[in-house]
C-alpha positions as CSV (number, residue, x, y, z in Angstrom):
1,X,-6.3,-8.5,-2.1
2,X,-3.1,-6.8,-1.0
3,X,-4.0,-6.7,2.7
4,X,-4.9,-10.6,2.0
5,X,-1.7,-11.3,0.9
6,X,0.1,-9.1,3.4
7,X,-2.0,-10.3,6.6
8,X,-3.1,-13.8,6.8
9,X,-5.0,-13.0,9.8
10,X,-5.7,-9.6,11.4
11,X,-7.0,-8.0,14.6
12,X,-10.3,-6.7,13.1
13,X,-12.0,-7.3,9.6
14,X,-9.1,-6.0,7.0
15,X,-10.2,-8.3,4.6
16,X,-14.2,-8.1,4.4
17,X,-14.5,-5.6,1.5
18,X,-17.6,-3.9,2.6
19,X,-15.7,-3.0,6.1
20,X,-13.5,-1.5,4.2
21,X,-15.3,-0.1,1.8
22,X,-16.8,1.8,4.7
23,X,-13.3,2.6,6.5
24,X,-12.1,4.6,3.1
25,X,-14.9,6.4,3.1
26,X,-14.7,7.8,6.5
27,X,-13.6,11.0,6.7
28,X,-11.5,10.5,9.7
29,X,-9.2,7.9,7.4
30,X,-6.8,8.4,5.0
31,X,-5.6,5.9,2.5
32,X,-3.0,6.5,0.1
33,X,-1.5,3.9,-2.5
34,X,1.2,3.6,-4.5
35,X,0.9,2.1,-7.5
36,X,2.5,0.5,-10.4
37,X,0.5,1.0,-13.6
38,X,-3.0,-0.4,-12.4
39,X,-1.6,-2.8,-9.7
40,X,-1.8,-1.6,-6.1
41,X,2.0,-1.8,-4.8
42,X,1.6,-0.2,-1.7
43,X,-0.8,1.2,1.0
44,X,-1.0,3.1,4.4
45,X,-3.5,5.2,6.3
46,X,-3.6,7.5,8.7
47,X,-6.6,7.4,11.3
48,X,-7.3,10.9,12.1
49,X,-8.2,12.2,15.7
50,X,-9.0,16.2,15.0
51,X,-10.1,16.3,18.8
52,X,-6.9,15.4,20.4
53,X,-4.5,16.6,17.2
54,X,-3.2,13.3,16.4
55,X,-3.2,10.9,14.0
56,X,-2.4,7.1,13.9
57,X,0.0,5.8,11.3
58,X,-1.7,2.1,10.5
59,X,-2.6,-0.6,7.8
60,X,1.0,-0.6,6.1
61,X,0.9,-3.4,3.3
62,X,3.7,-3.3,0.1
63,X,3.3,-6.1,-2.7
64,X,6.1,-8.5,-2.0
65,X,7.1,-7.9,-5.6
66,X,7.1,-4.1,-4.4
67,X,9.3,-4.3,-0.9
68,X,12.5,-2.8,-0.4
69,X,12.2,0.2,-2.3
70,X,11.1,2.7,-0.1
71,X,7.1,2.4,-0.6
72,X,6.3,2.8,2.8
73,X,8.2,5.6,4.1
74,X,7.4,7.2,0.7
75,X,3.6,6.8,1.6
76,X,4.6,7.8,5.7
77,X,5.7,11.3,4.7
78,X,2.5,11.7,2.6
79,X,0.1,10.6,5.4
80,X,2.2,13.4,7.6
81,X,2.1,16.1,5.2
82,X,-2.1,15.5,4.8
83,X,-2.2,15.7,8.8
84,X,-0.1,18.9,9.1
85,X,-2.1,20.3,6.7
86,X,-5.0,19.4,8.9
87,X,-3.3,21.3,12.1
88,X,-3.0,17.6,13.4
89,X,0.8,18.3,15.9
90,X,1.3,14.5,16.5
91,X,1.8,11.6,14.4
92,X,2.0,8.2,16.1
93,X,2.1,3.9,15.0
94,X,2.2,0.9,17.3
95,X,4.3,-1.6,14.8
96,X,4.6,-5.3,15.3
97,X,8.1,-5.5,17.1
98,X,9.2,-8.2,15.0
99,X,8.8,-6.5,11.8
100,X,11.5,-4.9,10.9
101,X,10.1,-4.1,7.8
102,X,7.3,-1.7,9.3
103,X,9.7,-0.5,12.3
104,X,12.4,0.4,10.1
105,X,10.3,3.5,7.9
106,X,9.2,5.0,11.9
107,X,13.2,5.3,13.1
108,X,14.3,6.4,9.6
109,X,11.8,9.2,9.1
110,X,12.2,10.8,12.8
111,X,9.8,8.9,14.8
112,X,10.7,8.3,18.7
113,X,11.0,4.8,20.0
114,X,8.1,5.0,23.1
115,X,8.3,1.7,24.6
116,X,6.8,-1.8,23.6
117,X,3.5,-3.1,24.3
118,X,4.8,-6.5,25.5
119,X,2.5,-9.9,24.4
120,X,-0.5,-7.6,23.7
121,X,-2.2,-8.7,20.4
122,X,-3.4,-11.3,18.9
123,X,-2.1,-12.3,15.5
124,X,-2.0,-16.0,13.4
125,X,0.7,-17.0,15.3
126,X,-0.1,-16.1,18.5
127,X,0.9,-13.1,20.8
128,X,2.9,-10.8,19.5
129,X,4.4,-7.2,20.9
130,X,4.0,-4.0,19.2
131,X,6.5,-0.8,19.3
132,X,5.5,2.2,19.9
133,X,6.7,5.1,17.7
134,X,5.7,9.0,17.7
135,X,6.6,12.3,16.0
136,X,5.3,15.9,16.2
137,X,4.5,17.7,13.2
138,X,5.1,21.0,14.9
């Protein structure tokens, strides 16, 4: 429900539960949560490539009754701890570029602006532009 709420529309399947249901069980994903009490407040994952040492920083939803306090970066530092302890060196996300709210966490944490993807996904409204952010572990 959180991803619902968070993403109308998405790139690929995010809201058909048995998709998912598959993608947390995948050992080469990692999804953390925050949470308040029993409600889901937060959630990010980390898509793991052990081959190339990397991991991709992805899937960032907070509860709107849960933004602005930190959730995200709080769950980013996590996700980069669990891939360092994995020998992963590099840590990567392609953000929307109109979100400040996801772009924001990447430059306060340490992440490097790499350039923007210019027009090249599709989203509910349309065509949007994605920045590209990266940090080594190492």
């Amino acid at each position: 429900m959180l991803f619902r709420s968070s993403f109308p529309m998405y790139p690929y399947p995010i809201h058909d539960t048995q998709w998912l249901a598959q993608r947390i069980a995948d050992p080469h994903a990692v999804y953390l949560g925050a949470w308040h009490g029993d409600e889901l407040a937060a959630v990010g994952v980390a898509e793991l490539d052990g081959e190339n040492r990397n991991a991709e920083m992805t899937d960032f939803a907070t509860d709107r009754r849960f933004r602005g306090r930190g959730l995200a970066s709080l769950l980013l530092a996590r996700l980069e701890q669990q891939s360092a302890a994995l020998g992963l060196r590099t840590v990567f996300s392609v953000a929307r570029a109109g979100s400040a709210a996801m772009n924001v966490p990447f430059a306060r944490t340490g992440y490097a602006y790499g350039g923007q993807l210019v027009n090249n996904i599709h989203f509910a409204a349309g065509w949007e532009s994605m920045n590209i952010w990266h940090k080594p572990l190492c």
